[in-house]
C-alpha positions as CSV (number, residue, x, y, z in Angstrom):
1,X,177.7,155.9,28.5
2,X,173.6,155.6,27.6
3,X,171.8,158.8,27.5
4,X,169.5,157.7,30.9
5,X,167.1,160.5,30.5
6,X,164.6,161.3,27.7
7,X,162.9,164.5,26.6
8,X,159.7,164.4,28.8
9,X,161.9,166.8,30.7
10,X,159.9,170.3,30.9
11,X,161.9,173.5,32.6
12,X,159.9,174.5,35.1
13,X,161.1,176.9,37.9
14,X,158.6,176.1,41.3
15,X,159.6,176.6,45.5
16,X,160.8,173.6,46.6
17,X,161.2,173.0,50.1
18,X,163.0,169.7,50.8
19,X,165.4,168.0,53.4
20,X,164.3,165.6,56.2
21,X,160.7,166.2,58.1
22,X,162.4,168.1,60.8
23,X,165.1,170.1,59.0
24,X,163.9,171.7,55.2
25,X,165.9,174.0,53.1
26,X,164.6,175.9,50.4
27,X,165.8,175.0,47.0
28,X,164.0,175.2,43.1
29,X,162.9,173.4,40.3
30,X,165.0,173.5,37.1
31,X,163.0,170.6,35.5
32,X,160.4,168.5,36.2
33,X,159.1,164.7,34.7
34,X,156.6,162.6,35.8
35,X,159.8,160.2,37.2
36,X,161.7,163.1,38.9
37,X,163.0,166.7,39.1
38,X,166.3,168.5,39.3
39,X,166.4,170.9,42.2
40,X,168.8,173.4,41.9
41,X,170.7,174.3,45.5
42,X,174.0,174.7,46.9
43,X,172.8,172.4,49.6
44,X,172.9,169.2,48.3
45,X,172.1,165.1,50.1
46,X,174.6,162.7,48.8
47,X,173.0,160.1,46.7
48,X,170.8,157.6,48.0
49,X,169.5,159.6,50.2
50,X,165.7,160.1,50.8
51,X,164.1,163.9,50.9
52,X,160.8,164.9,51.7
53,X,160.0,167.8,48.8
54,X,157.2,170.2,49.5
55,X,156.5,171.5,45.9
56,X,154.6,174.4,45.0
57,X,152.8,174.3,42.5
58,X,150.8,177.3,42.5
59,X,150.4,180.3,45.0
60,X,147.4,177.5,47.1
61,X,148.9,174.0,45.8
62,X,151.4,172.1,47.4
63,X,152.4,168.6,46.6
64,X,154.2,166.7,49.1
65,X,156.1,163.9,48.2
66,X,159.2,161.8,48.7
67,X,162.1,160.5,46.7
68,X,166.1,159.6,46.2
69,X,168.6,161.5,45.7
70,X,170.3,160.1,42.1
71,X,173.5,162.3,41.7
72,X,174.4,165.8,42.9
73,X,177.0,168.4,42.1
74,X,178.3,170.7,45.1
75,X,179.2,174.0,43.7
76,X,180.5,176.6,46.1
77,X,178.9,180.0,46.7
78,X,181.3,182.2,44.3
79,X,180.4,180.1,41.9
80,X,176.9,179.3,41.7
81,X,175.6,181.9,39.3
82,X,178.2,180.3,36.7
83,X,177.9,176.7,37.4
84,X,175.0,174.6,38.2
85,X,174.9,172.7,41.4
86,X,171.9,170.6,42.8
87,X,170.5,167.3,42.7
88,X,168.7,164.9,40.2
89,X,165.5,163.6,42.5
90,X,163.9,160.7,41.5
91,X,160.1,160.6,43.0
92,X,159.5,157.6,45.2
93,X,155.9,158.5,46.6
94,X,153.5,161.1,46.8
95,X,152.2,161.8,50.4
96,X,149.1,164.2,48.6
97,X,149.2,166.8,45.3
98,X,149.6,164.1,42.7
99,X,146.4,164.9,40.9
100,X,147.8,168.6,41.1
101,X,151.2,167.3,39.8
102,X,150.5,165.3,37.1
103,X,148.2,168.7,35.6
104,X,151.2,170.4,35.8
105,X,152.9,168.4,33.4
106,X,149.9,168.0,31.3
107,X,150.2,171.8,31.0
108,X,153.8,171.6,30.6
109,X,153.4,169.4,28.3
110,X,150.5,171.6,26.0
111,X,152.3,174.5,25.6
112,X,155.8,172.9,24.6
């Protein structure tokens, strides 16, 4: 099987709050791309699904945006500081931040 992702991949560890509008969990960032982000969490969507992500980008920055759930892993509790569970997001829309965003992987980006 093709290699789908590419290395414009930066690890980056951010808040992320995401889930429906009514109901958000808290979850982070492992990586981030200008096409989507890994969240890592042992509360995972099935894929396919849509999430709204708050994403914090810095202590008075938050981008909020939207996007599909493209595979997940469900690891259970015991085992989460061995294995990595979570969910590969791919960003559909931004609802505001993406100014904010896209500097953030400019930055990324610079100091790799």
């Amino acid at each position: 099987m093709a290699e789908k992702r590419d290395d414009t991949r930066h690890r980056k560890r951010l808040k992320v709050r995401y889930g429906d509008k009514d109901h958000m969990k808290i979850g982070f960032t492992e990586d981030v791309s200008e096409e989507g982000m890994f969240i890592r969490t042992g509360l995972t969507k099935t894929p396919k699904a849509t999430l709204y992500i708050e994403l914090e980008t810095s202590p008075d920055e938050t981008v909020a945006l939207s996007g599909q759930v493209q595979w997940s892993k469900r690891v259970p509790p015991s085992m989460a500081h061995k294995l990595k569970g979570g969910m590969g997001v791919k960003i559909s829309d931004f609802t505001s931040g993406e100014e904010a965003f896209r500097k953030l992987l400019a930055f990324l980006k610079e100091t790799r």
